[in-house]
C-alpha positions in Angstrom: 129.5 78.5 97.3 131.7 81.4 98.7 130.2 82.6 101.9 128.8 85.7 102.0 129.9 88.1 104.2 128.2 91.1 106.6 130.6 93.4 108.8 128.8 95.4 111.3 130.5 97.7 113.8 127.7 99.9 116.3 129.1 102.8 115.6 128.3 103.3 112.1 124.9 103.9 111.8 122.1 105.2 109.3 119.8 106.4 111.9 117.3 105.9 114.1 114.9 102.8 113.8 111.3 104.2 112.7 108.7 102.9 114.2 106.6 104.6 111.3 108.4 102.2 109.1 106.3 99.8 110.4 102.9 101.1 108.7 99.7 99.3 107.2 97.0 100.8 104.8 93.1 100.4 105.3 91.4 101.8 102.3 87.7 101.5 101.3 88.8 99.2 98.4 87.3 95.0 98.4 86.6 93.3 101.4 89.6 95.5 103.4 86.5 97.3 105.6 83.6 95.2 105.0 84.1 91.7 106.4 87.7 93.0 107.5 88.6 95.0 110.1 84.5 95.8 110.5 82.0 92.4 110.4 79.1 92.8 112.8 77.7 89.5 112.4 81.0 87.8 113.3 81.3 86.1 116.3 84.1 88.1 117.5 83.0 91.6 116.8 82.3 93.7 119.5 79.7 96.6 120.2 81.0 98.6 117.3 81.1 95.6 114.9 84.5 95.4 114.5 86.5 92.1 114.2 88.3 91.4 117.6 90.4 88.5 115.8 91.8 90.7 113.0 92.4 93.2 115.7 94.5 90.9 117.5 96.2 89.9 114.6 97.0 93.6 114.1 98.5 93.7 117.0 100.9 90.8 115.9 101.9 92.0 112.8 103.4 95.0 115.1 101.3 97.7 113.0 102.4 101.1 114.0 100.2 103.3 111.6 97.7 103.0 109.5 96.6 105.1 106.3 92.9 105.9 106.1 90.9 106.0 103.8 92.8 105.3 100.2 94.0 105.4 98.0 92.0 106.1 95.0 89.6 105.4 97.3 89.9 109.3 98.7 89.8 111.2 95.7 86.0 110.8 95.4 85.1 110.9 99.0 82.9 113.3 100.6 84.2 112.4 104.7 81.0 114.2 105.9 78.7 110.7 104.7 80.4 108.8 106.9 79.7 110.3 110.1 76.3 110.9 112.7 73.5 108.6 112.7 74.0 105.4 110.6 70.5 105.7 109.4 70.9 109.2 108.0 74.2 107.5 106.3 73.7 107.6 101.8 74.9 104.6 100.5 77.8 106.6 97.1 78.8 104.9 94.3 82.6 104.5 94.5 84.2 105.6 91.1 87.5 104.9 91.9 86.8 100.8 92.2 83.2 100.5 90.2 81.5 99.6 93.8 79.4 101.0 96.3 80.3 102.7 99.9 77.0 102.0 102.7 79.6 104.8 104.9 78.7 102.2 107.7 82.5 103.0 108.8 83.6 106.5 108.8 86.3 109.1 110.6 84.6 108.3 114.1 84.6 104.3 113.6 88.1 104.4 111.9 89.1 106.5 114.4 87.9 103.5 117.7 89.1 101.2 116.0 92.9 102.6 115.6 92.7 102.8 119.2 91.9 99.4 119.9 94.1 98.5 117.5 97.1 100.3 119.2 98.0 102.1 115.7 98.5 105.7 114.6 96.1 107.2 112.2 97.4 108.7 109.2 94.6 110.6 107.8 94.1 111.3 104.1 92.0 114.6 102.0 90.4 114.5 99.0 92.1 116.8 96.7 90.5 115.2 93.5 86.7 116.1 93.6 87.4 119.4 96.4 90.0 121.0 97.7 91.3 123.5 100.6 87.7 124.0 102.3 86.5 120.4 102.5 90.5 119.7 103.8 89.9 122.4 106.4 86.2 121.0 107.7 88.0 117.5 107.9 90.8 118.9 110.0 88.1 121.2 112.2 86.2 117.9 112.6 88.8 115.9 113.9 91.4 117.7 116.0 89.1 120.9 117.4 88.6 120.4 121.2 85.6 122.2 121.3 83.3 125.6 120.2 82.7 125.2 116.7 80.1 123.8 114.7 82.2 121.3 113.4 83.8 120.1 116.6 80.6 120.1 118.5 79.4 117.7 115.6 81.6 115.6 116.3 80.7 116.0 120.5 77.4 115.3 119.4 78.6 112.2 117.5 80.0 110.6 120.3 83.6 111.4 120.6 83.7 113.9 123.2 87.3 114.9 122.8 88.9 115.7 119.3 91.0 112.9 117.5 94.5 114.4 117.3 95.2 113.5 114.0 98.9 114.2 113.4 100.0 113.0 110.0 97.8 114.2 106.6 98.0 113.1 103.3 97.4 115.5 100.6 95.3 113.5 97.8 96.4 110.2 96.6 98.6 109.9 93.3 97.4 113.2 91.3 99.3 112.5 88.6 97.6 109.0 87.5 95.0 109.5 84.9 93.0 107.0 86.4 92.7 109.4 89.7 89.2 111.3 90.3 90.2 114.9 89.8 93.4 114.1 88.2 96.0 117.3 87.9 98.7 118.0 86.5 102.1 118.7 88.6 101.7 122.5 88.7 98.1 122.2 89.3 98.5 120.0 91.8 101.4 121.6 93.5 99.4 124.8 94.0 96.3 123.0 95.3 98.7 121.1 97.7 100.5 124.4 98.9 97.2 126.3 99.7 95.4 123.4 101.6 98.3 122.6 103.3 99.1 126.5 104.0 95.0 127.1 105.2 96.2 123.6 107.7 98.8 124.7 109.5 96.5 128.2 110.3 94.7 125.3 112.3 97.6 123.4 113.8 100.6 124.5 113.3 102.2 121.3 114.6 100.5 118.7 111.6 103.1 116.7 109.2 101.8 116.9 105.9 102.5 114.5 103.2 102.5 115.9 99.6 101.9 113.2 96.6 105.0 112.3 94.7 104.7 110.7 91.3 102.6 107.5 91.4 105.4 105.2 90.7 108.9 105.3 88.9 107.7 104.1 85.9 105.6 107.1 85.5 106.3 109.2 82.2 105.8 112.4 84.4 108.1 110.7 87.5 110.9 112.9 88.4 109.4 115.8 87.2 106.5 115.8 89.2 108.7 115.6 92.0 110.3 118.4 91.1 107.4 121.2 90.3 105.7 119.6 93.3 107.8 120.1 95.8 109.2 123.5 94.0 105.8 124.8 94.9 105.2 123.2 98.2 108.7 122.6 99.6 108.5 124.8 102.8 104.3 123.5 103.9 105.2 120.0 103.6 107.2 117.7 105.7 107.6 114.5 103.3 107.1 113.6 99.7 104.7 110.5 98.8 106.1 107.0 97.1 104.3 104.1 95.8 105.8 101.1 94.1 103.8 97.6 92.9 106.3 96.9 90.2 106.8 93.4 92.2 105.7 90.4 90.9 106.9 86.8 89.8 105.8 86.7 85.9 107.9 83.6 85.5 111.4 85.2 86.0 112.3 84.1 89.8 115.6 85.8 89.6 114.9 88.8 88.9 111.9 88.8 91.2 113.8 88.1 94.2 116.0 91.0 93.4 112.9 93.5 93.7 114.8 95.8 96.6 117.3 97.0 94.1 114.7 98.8 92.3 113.3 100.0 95.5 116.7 101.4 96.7 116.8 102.9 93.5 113.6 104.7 93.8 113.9 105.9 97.2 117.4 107.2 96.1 115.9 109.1 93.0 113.2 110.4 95.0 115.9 112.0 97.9 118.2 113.6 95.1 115.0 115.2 93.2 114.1 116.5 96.5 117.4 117.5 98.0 118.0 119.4 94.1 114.6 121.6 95.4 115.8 122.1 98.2 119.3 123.8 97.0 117.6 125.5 94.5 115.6 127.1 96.8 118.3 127.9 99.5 115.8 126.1 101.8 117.4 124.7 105.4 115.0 121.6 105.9 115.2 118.4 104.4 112.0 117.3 102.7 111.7 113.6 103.6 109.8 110.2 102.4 106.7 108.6 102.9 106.5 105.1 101.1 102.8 105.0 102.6 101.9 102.7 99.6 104.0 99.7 98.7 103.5 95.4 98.6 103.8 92.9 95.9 100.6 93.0 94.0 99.9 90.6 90.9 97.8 93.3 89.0 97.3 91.4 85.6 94.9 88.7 87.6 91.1 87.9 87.5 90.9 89.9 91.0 92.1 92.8 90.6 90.0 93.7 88.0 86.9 95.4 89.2 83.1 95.5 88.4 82.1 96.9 84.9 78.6 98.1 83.9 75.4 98.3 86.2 77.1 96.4 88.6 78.2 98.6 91.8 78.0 95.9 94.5 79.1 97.0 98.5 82.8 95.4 99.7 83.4 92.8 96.1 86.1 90.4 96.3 89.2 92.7 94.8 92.8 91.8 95.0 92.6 89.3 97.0 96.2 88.0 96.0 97.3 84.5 97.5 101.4 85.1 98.5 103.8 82.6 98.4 107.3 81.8 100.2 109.1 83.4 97.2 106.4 86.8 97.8 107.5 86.8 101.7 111.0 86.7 100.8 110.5 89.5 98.4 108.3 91.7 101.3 111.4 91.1 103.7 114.3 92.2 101.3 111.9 95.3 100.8 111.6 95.8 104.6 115.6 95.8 104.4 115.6 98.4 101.8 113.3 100.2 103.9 115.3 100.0 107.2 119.0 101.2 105.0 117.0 104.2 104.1 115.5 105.0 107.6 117.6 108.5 107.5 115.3 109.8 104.6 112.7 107.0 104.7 110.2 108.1 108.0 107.2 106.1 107.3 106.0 103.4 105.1 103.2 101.8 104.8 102.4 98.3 104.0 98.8 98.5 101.5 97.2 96.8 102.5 96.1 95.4 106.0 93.1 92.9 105.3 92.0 91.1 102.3 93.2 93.3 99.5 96.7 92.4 99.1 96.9 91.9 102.5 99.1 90.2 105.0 95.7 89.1 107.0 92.9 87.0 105.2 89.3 86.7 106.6 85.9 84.6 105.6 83.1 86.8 106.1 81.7 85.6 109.5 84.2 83.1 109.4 87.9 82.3 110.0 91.3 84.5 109.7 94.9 83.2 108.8 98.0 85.2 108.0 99.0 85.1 104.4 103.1 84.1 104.2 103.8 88.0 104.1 103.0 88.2 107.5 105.7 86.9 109.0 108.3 88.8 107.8 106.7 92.0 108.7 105.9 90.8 112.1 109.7 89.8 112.7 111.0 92.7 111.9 108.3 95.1 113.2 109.1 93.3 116.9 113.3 93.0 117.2 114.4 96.0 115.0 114.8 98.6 117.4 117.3 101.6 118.4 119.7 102.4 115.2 120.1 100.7 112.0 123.9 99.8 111.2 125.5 100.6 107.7 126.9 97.1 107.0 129.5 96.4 104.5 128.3 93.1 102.5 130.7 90.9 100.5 128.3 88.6 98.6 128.3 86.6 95.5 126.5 88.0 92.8 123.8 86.6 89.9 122.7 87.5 86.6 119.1 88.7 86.5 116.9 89.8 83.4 116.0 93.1 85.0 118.8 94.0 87.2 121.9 92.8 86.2 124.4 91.2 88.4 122.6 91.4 92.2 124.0 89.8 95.2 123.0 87.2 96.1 122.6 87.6 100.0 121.4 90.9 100.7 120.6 92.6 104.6 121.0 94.6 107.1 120.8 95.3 111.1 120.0 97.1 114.2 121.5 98.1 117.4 119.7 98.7 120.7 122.2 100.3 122.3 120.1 100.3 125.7 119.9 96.5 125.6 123.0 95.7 123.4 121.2 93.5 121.2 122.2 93.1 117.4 119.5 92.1 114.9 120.5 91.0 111.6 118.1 90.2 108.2 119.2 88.9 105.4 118.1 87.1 102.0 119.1 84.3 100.0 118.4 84.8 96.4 119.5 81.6 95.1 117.1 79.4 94.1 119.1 76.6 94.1 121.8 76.7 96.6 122.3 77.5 100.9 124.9 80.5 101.0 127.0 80.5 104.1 126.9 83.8 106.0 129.6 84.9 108.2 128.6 87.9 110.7 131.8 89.9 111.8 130.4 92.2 114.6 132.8 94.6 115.9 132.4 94.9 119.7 133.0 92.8 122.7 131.9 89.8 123.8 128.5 88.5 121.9 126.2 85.9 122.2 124.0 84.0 120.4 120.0 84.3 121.2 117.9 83.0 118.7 118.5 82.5 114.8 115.7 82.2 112.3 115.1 80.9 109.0 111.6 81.0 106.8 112.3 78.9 103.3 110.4 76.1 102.1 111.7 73.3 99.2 108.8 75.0 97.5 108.9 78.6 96.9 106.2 79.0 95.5 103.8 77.3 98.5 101.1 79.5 99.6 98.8 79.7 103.1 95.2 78.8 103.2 92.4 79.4 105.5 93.0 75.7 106.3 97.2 75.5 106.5 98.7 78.9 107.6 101.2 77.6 110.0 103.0 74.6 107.6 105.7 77.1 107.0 106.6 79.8 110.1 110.2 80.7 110.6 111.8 78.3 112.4 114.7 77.6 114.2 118.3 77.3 112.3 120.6 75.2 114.2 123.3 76.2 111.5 124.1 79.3 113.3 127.0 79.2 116.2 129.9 81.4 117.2 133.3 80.3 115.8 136.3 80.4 117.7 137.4 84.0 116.5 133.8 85.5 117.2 132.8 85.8 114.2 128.9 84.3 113.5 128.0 81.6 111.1 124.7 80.6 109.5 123.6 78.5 106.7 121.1 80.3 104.3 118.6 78.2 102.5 117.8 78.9 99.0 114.8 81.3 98.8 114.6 82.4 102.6 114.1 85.2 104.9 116.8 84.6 107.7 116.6 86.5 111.1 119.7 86.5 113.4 119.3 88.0 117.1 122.6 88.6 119.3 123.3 90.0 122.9 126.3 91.1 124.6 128.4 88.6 126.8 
């Protein structure tokens, strides 16, 4: 096996490390509210029934935002049933996933538990079923000090000072035909321009989100970008992406090499936005939100939802079980992420609890971290400062869907304050360890701590009763050759994390 090779030098960077990259999703979808993040009978919960152990566990997974409250979820919802007096709370049919929504949480719950939780909100309107005025009583509701009718609602709700919402979501995937309200792109683009106009008449300072396409392999994909942004290019700040494309059907090769068609969305996204942009002789730089993106194995029993008469309140839906191989998978994507951080500025992981979710919880009962986890959490806690623009020299493979891919695939960061270097990197192969050689080009390194998270099974999954069998552990592989270069051994299959200091 011919080693694979990273060259790094600090002074070739992509930008800054986001902490918005970094993002969850909480939607009113499943069990992700409902014996989630919100369980009053548990033994943890506190005064406002929310789940102390999951919120610890958010704090773990290093969570900076979170998107609230879908989704499709969104396009239905009428915000004003979920806040004031629980008992004057209507119990809605929720179109979107064939259940039912008691509005037991709302903006003001949502809203304490973020804070507990140490995460930003990232607040989404319903542009499916309303439009610009129920947008504007939202925003009124939330970020108004004081001396309206709807800020003083919310005074006399309980939250004395406004929210401070900063980040707004226009809608939620307009163009899928299975969205409430569904649009098309020049419908939707005008909707998006005038809500998001009537906004900033409120608060100027607000970074709005406008819905891209809802996936690549979207007939209108490309094209809605395009009329979209062409409409709403100078009230926006970023341009939506969603991708679920990811999931082992049987063909492990090509699986592992899911990033490349991330990089290659993200990449079609920045062109079709940067064409708008010198079309319309406009100065700013429209840039991305992935706020919805995870391995998700769609064709099973549970994602498919209720039919008929049966609208029942937080259903088990998507509650996938993730392996070793869909961890390995969720870290190359991270990577991807991070070597786009100068047009990617948030992303968010969908979703937090339960529905294809890194945390798992029994109603009233336990929590574990699903393998996903751990990834996330690594990177979430060491990548800071700048992300380097490493050159890779790796073996490649044949894949079904992809072509030739390399086989190792990463990338790093730089804290320049600290001087630590943090690599991650991939192994494809499911057969073989791949050497990697690190060639860092400053002065004087050391090694602190290198990672690997593999298993002789890929495919092994966590359970409420075994979540810690396989954690990243230790390599003893890696070391610091004579000429300074790093070494490390790989193993087939694994997410490999490399931390180094300065001398």
């Amino acid at each position: 096996m011919t080693p694979a090779r990273l060259t790094l030098d600090p002074a070739f960077c992509v930008g800054p490390v986001r902490r918005r990259t970094f993002g969850s999703f909480v939607e009113h979808l499943g069990r992700c509210v409902y014996t989630g993040i919100h369980d009053p009978a548990h033994p943890s919960a506190d005064a406002d029934g929310f789940r102390q152990d999951v919120i610890d566990l958010t704090r773990e997974l290093g969570v900076s935002t979170v998107r609230y409250p879908g989704g499709n979820f969104v396009s239905g919802y009428r915000w004003e049933d979920g806040v004031g007096p629980l008992e004057n709370r209507p119990t809605r049919l929720d179109l979107a996933w064939h259940s039912s929504d008691p509005n037991t949480v709302g903006v003001d719950e949502f809203m304490r538990w973020a804070r507990k939780a140490g995460v930003e909100p990232m607040m989404a309107v319903n542009l499916g079923t309303r439009g610009v005025q129920e947008a504007l009583d939202l925003l009124e509701y939330c970020n108004v000090g004081k001396g309206t009718a709807l800020a003083d609602r919310r005074r006399a709700n309980g939250a004395e000072e406004p929210h401070g919402i900063r980040m707004w979501c226009l809608g939620n995937e307009m163009d899928g035909p299975w969205q409430i309200g569904h649009k098309t792109a020049h419908e939707y683009g005008r909707l998006a321009a005038e809500t998001a106009r009537a906004m900033r008449m409120i608060d100027p300072g607000l970074e709005l989100v406008v819905c891209g396409s809802s996936g690549s392999g979207m007939p209108t994909f490309g094209a809605w970008e395009q009329t979209v942004l062409t409409e709403t290019y100078e009230h926006v700040d970023h341009v939506s992406a969603h991708a679920y494309y990811w999931e082992e059907d049987g063909d492990l090769d090509s699986f592992l090499a899911s990033a490349v068609d991330m990089d290659g969305f993200i990449d079609a996204v920045v062109a079709t936005a940067d064409a708008v942009r010198a079309a319309g002789k406009h100065t700013k730089r429209i840039n991305v939100s992935f706020d919805e993106w995870n391995v998700w194995y769609q064709k099973r029993a549970e994602s498919r939802p209720p039919t008929g008469d049966d609208w029942p309140i937080a259903p088990v839906l998507l509650e996938d079980t993730y392996t070793v191989a869909d961890a390995v998978v969720v870290g190359s994507l991270i990577i991807s992420l991070l070597r786009h951080t100068d047009r990617v500025h948030a992303a968010s992981l969908a979703q937090l609890v339960n529905v294809i979710a890194p945390i798992m919880t029994e109603p009233g009962g336990r929590v574990w971290k699903q393998t996903i986890f751990h990834p996330f959490a690594q990177a979430s806690r060491l990548a800071r400062g700048e992300v380097l623009r490493p050159v890779i020299a790796s073996d490649t493979y044949a894949t079904a869907k992809f072509g030739d891919v390399p086989l190792v695939d990463g990338v790093a960061t730089y804290d320049a304050e600290t001087g630590e270097t943090v690599v991650f990197a991939v192994n494809r192969s499911t057969t073989d360890t791949v050497p990697l050689a690190v060639e860092l080009r400053a002065h004087g390194i050391t090694l602190i701590e290198a990672t690997s998270y593999a298993h002789a099974d890929p495919r092994w999954s966590a359970s409420v009763d075994d979540d810690d069998t396989v954690l990243p552990r230790p390599n003893g592989s890696a070391a610091i050759t004579a000429d300074g270069e790093v070494t490390m051994d790989l193993p087939p299959v694994s997410w490999n994390v490399l931390r180094l200091g300065r001398a």
